[in-house]
C-alpha positions as CSV (number, residue, x, y, z in Angstrom):
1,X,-78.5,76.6,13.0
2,X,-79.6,73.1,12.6
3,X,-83.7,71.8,13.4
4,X,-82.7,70.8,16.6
5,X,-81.1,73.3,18.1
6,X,-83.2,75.7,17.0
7,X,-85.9,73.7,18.7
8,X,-83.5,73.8,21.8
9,X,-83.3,77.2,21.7
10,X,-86.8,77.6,21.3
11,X,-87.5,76.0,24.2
12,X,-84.9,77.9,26.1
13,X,-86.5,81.1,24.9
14,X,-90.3,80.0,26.8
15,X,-88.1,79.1,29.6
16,X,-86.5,82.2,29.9
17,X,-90.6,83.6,29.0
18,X,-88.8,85.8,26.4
19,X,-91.8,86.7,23.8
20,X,-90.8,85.5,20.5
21,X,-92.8,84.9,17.1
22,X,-92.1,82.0,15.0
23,X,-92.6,82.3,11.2
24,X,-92.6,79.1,9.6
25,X,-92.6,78.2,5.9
26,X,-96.3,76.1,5.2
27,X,-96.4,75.6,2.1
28,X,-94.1,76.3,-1.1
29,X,-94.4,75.7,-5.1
30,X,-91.4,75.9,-7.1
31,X,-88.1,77.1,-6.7
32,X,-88.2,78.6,-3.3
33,X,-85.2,79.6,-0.6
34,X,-85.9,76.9,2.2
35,X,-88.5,73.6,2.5
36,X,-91.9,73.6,3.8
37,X,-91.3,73.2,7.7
38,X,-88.2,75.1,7.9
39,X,-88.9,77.9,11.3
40,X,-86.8,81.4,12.6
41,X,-87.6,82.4,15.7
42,X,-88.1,86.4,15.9
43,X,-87.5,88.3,19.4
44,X,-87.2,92.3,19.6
45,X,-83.6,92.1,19.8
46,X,-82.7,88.3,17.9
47,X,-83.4,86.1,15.3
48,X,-82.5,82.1,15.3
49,X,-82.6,80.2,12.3
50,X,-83.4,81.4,8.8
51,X,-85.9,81.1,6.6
52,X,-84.0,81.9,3.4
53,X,-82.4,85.5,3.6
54,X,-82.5,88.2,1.5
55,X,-85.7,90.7,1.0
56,X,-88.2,87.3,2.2
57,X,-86.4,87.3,5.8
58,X,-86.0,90.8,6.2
59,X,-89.9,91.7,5.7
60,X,-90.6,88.3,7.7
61,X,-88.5,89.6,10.7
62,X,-89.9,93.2,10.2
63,X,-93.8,92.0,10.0
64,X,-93.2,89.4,12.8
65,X,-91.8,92.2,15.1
66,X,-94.8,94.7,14.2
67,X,-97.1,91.7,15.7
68,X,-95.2,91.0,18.9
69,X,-95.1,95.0,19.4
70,X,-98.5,94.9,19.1
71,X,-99.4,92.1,21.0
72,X,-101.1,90.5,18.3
73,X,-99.9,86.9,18.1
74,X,-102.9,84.7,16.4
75,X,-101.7,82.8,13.3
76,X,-101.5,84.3,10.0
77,X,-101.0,82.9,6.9
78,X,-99.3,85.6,4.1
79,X,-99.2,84.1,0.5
80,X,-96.0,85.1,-1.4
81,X,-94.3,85.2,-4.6
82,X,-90.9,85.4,-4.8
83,X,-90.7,87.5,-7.9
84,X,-93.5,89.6,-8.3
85,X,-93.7,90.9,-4.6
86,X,-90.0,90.8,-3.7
87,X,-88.0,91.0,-7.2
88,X,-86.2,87.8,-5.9
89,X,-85.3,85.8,-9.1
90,X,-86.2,82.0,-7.3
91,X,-89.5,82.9,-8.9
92,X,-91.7,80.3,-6.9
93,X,-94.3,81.1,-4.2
94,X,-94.5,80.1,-0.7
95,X,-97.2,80.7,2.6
96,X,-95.8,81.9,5.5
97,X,-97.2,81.0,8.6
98,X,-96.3,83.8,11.8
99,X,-97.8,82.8,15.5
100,X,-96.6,83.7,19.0
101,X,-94.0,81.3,20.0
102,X,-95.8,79.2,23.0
103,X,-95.4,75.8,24.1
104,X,-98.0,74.3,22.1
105,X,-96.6,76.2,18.8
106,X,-93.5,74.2,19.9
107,X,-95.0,71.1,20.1
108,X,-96.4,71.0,17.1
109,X,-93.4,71.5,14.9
110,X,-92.7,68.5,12.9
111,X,-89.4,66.6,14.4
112,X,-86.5,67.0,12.7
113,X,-85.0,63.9,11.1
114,X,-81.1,63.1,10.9
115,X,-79.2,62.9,8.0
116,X,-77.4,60.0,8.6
117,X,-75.8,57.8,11.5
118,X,-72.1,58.0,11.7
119,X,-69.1,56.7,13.5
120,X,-66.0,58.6,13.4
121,X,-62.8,56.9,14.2
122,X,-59.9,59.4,15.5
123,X,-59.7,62.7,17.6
124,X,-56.7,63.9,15.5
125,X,-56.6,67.3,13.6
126,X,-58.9,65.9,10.5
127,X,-61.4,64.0,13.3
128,X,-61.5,67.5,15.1
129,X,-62.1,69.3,11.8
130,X,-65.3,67.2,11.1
131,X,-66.9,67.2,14.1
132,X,-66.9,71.5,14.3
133,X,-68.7,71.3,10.8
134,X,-70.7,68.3,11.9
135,X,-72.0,70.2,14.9
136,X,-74.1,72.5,12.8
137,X,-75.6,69.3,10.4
138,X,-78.9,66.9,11.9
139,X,-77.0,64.0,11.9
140,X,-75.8,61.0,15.0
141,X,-71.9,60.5,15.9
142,X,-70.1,58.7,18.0
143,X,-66.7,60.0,17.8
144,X,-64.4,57.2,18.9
145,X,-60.8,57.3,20.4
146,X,-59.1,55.0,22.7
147,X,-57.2,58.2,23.8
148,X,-59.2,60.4,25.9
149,X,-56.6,63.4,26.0
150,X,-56.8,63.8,22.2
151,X,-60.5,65.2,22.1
152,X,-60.4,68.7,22.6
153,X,-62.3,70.2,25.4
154,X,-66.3,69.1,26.0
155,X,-68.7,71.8,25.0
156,X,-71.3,72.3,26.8
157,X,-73.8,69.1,26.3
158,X,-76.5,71.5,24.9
159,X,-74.6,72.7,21.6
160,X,-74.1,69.3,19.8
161,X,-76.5,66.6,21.5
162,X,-76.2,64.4,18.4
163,X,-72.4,64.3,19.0
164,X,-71.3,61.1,21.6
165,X,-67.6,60.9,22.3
166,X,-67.0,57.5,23.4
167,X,-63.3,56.7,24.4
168,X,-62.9,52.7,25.2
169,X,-60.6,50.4,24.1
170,X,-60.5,48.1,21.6
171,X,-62.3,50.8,19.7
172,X,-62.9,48.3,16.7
173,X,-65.4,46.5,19.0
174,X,-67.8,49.7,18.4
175,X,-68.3,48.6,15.2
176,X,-70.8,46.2,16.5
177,X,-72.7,48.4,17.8
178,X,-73.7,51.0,15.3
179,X,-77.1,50.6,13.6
180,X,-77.0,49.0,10.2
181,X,-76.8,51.1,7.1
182,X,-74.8,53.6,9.3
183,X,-71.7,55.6,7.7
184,X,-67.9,55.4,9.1
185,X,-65.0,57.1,9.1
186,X,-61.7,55.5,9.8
187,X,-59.1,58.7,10.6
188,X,-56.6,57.4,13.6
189,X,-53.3,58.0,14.2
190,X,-52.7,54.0,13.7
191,X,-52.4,52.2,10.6
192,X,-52.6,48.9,12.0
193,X,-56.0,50.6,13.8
194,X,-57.1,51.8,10.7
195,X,-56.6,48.1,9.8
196,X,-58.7,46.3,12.5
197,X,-61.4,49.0,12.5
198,X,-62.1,48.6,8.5
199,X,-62.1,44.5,8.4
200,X,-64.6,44.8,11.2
201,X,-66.9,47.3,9.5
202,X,-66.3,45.1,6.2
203,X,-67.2,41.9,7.9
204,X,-70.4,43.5,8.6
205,X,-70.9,44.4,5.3
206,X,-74.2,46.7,5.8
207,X,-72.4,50.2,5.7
208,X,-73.7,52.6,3.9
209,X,-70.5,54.5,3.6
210,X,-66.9,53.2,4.3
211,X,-64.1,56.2,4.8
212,X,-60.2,55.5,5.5
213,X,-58.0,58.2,5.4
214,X,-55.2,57.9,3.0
215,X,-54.0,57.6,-0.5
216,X,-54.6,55.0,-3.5
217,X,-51.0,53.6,-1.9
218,X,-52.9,52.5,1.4
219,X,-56.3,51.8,-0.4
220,X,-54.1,49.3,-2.5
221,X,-52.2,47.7,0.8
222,X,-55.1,47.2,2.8
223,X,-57.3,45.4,-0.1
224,X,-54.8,43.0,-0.5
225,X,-53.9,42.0,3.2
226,X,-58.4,42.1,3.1
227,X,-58.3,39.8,0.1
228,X,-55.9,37.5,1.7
229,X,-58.4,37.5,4.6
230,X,-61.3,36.4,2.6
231,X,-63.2,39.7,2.8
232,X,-66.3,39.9,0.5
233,X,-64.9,41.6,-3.1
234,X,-68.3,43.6,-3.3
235,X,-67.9,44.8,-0.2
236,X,-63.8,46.1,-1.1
237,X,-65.2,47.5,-3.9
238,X,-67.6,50.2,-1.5
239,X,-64.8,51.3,0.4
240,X,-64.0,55.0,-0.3
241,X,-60.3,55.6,0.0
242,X,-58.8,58.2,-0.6
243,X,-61.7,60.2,0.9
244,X,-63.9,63.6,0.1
245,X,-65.6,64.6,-2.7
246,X,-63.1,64.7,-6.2
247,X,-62.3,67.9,-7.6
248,X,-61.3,69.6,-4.0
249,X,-57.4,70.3,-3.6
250,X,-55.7,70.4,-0.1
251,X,-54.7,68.6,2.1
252,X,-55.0,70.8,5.2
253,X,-57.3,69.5,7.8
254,X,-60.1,71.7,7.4
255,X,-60.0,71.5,3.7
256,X,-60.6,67.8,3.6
257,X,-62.9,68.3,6.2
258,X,-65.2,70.0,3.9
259,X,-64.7,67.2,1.6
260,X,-65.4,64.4,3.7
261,X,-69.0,66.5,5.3
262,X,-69.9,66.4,1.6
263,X,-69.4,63.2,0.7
264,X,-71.4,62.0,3.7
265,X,-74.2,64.8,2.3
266,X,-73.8,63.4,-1.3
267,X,-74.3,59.7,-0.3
268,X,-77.6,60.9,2.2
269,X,-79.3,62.2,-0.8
270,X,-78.4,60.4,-3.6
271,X,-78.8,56.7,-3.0
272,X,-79.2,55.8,-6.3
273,X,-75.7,57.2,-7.8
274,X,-73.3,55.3,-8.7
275,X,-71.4,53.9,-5.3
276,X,-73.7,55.8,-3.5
277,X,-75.9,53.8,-1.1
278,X,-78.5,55.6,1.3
279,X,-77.3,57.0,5.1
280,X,-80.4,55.8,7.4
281,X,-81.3,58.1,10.1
């Protein structure tokens, strides 16, 4: 579970006035499970979010549980290393912070920044493969088609906010309206689409990731029909096709799926590698 929609559920839970703790991580040195700010939410009967696993969460959970049983919900702040107290071999220390969930607890938790600002081109299997893994990252779509019946179903709007589907035609004229440094993805069932999207996104020329589906065949079409068109050569040369991380076999859907999601991750927190350029919130 994402930042925000553990904060979503949090705030479910004080509607709902289901007592909950929330254990937060304050402070860390070294190598350590999750960052400082990461929160879980403990109830009697549930747990959202994590805080790392293993034998950290489980005496969290259990300690958290003896409070709310007790009724004691002040804050308290437990210093803890890794090793020595749990035999976990991360070996750094961390402070945990546990407090009754209320809705100034919630208030004060830090917000949770995106990842990056993306617009996906195409509701077709790999589009639809993307967007499930995407629902679980803190990062902004807009998931563009120009056919409505290909996206799937709408889930309900509270399980992936940060996820707009925008159907409208001529969907390269969205381009315009993404944020610059955003990422794309071009995946449509159209060549001649993929074709319009990408010189619009190139014309721009402040992406911080460029993805079109397809092999080094394409890749070597398009740039020469861009070429022709006077397209920037810098800007060809940051344009990521085939797409997904190397090393990754499979061409199934959900398999380049998982490449693609880690590509995006790899460009967000590594701006300095090389064709790497940094995904703005």
């Amino acid at each position: 579970m994402n930042g925000a929609a553990l904060r979503r559920a949090a705030a479910r839970w004080l509607a709902e006035g289901r007592a909950a703790m929330q254990v937060q991580v304050l402070a860390a040195r070294g190598s350590v499970p999750r960052d400082v700010g990461t929160h879980m939410l403990v109830a009697a009967d549930e747990v959202a979010g994590t805080i790392g696993g293993g034998q950290l969460e489980l005496q969290a959970i259990a300690a958290a549980r003896r409070r709310l049983a007790a009724g004691d919900g002040a804050p308290r702040d437990d210093a803890i290393a890794l090793g020595p107290s749990l035999g976990q071999c991360c070996g750094g220390t961390l402070t945990l912070r546990s407090e009754r969930l209320t809705p100034a607890t919630l208030a004060a938790w830090p917000a949770s920044a995106p990842r990056f600002t993306l617009q996906l081109y195409g509701a077709g299997h790999v589009g639809r493969a993307i967007v499930r893994l995407l629902e679980g990252i803190d990062c902004r779509v807009q998931w563009i088609d120009e056919r409505e019946s290909e996206f799937p179903p709408a889930p309900p709007a509270s399980s992936a906010p940060h996820i707009e589907r925008v159907c409208v035609e001529p969907v390269e004229a969205e381009v315009a309206t993404a944020p610059a440094g955003a990422a794309y993805l071009v995946l449509t069932h159209s060549h001649e689409l993929d074709l319009r999207i990408t010189e619009a996104i190139l014309k721009r020329g402040d992406f911080a990731y460029l993805g079109l589906i397809g092999s080094k065949t394409k890749r070597a079409r398009f740039v020469h029909r861009f070429e022709a068109r006077g397209i920037d050569a810098q800007a060809l040369s940051r344009l990521t096709c085939p797409i997904g991380v190397a090393g990754i076999e499979g061409k199934e859907p959900e398999v380049l799926a998982v490449a693609v999601v880690a590509q995006l991750l790899q460009c967000a927190a590594c701006p300095g590698a090389p064709g790497v350029h940094r995904l703005p919130a």
